[in-house]
N, C-alpha and C positions, 0 to 999 in steps of 0.2 A: 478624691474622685476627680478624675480628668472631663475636661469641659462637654468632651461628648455624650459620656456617664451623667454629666449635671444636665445638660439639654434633656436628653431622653427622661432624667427623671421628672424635670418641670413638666415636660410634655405629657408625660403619665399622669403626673398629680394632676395637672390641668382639665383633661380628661375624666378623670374619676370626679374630679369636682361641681365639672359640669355634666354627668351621668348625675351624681347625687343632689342637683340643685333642680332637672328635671323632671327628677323621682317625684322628689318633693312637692310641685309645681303640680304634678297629675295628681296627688295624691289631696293634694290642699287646695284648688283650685280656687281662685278667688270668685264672692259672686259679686255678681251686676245687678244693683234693682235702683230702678227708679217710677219717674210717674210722667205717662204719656197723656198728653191731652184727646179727650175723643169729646162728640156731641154730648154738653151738659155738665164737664167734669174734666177731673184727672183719675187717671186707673191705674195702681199700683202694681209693678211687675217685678219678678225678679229672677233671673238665669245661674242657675248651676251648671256645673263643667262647661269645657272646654274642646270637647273631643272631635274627631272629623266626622262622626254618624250623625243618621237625622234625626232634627231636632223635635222635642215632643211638648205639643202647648196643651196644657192641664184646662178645663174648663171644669170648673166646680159645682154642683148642686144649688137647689133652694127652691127656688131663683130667692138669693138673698143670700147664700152663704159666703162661703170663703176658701181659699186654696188653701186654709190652714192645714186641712183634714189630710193636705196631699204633702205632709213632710216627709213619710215615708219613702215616697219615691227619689226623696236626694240620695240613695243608696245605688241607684239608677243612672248618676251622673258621672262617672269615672271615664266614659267612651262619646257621652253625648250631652248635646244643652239638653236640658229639663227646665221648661220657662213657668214658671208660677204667675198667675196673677188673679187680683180679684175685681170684678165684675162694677159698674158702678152702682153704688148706690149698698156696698159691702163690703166685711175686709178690710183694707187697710186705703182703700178707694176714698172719693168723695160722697159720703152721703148725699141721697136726693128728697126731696119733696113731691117734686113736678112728674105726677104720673106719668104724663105724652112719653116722658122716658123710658118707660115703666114698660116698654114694647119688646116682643120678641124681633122683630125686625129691627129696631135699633140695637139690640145687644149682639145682631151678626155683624153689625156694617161695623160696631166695637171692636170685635173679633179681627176683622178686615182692617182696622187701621193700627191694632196693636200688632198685625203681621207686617201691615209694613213700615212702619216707624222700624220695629227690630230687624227687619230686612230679612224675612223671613221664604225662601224664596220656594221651596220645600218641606214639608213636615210632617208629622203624624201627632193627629187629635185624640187623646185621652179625655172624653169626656164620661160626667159621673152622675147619675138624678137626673136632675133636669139637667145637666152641661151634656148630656146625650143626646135631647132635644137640640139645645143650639147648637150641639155638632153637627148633626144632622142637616139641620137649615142654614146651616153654616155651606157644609160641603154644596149642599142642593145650586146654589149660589157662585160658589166659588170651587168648584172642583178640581181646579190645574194646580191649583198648590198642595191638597193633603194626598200622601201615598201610602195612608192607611189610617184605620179610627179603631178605639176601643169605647168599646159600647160599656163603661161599669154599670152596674143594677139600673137600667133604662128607663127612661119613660120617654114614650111617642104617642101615649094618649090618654086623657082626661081619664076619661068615661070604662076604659082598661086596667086603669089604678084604683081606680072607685071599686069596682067589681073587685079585684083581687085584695085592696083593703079590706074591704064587706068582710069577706072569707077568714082573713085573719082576727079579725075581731069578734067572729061565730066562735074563734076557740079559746078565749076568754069567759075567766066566769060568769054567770047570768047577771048577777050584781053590776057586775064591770061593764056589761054589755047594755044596761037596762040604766044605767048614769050617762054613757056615749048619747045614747039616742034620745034621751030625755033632753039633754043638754043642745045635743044639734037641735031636734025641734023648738025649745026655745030659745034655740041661737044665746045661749047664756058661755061662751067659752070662756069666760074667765073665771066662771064658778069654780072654790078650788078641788073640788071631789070629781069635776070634767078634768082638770090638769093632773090631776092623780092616774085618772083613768089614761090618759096621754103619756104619761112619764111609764105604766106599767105595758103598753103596748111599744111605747120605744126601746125600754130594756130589754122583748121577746125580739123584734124585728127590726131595728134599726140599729142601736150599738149593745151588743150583748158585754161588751168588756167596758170596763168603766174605768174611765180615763180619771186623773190626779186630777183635784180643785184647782190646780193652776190651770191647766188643759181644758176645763170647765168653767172657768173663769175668760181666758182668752177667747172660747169661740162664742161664747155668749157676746163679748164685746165687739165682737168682729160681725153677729149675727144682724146682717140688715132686714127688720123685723117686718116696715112697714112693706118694702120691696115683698116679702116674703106673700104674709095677707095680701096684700093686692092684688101681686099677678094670682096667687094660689088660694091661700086661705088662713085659718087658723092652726091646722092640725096638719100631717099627714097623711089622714084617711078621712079629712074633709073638705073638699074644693067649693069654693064660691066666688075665687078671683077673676081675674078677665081670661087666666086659662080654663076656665070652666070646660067648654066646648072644645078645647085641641085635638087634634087627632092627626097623624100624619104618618100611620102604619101603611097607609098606601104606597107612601115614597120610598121603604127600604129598597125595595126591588132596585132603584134606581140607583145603589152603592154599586160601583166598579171595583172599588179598591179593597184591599184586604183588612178585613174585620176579625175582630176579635168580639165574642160578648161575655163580661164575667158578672155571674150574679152570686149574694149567698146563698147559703144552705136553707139559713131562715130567713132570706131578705124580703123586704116586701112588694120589690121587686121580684114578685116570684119564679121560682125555678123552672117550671112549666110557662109559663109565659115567655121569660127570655127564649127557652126553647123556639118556641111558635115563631118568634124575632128572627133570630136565628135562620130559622128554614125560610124567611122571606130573605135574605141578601146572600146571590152564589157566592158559592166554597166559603163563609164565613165557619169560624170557630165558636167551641161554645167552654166552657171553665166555669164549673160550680164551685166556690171557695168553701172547708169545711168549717163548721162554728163558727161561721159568721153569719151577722146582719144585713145590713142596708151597708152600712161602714167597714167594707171588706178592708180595707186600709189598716182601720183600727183593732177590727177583731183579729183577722188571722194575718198581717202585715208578709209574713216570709211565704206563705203559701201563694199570697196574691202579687209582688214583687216577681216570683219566680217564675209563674205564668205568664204575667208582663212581660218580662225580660225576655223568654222565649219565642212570645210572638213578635217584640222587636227585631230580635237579630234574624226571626225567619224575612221579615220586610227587606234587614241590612242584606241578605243574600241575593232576594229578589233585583233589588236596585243596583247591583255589584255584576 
């Protein structure tokens, strides 16, 4: 092979190898997590991909839980960051004690310094349960950074959830029904035949699929319990925490930006409510996920990914 022959083939292999070493790189993307100090704590975050679209910050449920729930969305990171984190006082966070914390106003301004420690200068909010809520008061606050929200199974107001809990708990057996209401009245929630009656309303409307003992095991350990009772309550379909009285269905109208709302089929967030949601914020969309709960993630993961993903790249257009 003459030198020219030898040049051009280095320069080939060279090329091929650095095609197959960037393959590689988008396909395996390394992630980034660590722990940002906010008011009270450190809050644990964590970034997948690497891609040049906008980035989407996950706000979780509970208030108490965790972005554990949102693994499924790493399938989502191939074109864009996907930032996970969880909340204080949850997750992989600093547990808290000290109620004062314990505020929906301090977990925006939370919000607000984990966007800008990551330098987050644009993005779109994925929030889920109550992480819809602090999207929400989130955006109300700070609007020049999100350029779009997903509303998952919402909640914007106490006394909205109560009623459509009510409803769902009419279609339980009289037995089942006549244990709940015994038990509320005398506030006995650790009675174990109230916890029964709780575990058999979360298998209808919150996760219909049921996750492995390890998956059971981790969001238990991750579940910040007291955060949970405090602001909320005991149960799902019992409030007596400091969000008792929340209500903030007034403020949809006031969304600019392009929305998404996805509820289950059976969630308890229910379908006719998100609806009602819906027609309060212009040109928002609406995505009922089928056999699913409350946990569209966990129940029907590819149906509710796909929906996401769609109203993503309609935003990536918009912004292009």
């Amino acid at each position: 092979m003459n030198s020219t022959l030898r040049n051009t083939a280095s320069i080939f292999l060279g090329i091929t190898l650095i095609y197959a070493f960037n393959s590689c790189n988008k396909i395996e993307e390394k992630e980034e997590e660590g722990y940002i100090e906010v008011t009270g704590g450190k809050v644990w975050y964590q970034i997948n991909g690497k891609g040049d679209k906008t980035p989407v910050l996950l706000l979780h449920g509970g208030p108490g839980s965790s972005s554990y729930g949102f693994d499924p969305y790493k399938k989502l990171s191939n074109d864009r960051p996907i930032i996970f984190f969880d909340q204080l006082g949850s997750g992989r966070s600093d547990r808290i004690t000290d109620t004062t914390l314990m505020t929906v106003e301090r977990y925006v301004e939370e919000v607000e310094h984990v966007r800008k420690e990551l330098d987050l200068e644009k993005f779109i909010l994925h929030g889920q349960s109550w992480g819809t809520a602090l999207g929400l008061e989130y955006y109300l606050k700070y609007p020049k950074h999100v350029e779009g929200i997903i509303f998952s199974s919402p909640y914007f107001s106490t006394k909205r959830w109560i009623k459509d809990a009510n409803e769902l708990v009419k279609t339980l057996p009289d037995s089942i029904q006549s244990i709940i209401r015994t038990n509320e009245k005398n506030k006995t929630f650790s009675n174990e035949e109230y916890k029964d009656a709780v575990a058999l309303f979360y298998s209808k409307f919150l996760r219909r699929k049921e996750r492995t003992q390890a998956q059971k095991d981790t969001a238990t350990k991750y579940f910040g319990t007291n955060v949970y009772e405090y602001m909320w309550g005991p149960s799902e379909f019992t409030a007596t925490g400091t969000l008792l009285n929340y209500d903030r269905i007034d403020k949809l109208s006031e969304v600019e930006v392009p929305v998404l709302f996805i509820t289950g089929e059976y969630d308890e967030a229910r379908p006719s409510t998100v609806r009602y949601y819906q027609n309060l914020v212009p040109n928002a969309e609406f995505s009922e996920i089928s056999n699913s709960g409350h946990a569209t993630l966990n129940d029907n993961p590819e149906e509710a990914l796909s929906v996401i993903e769609k109203f993503l790249e309609k935003i990536d257009k918009i912004n292009n």
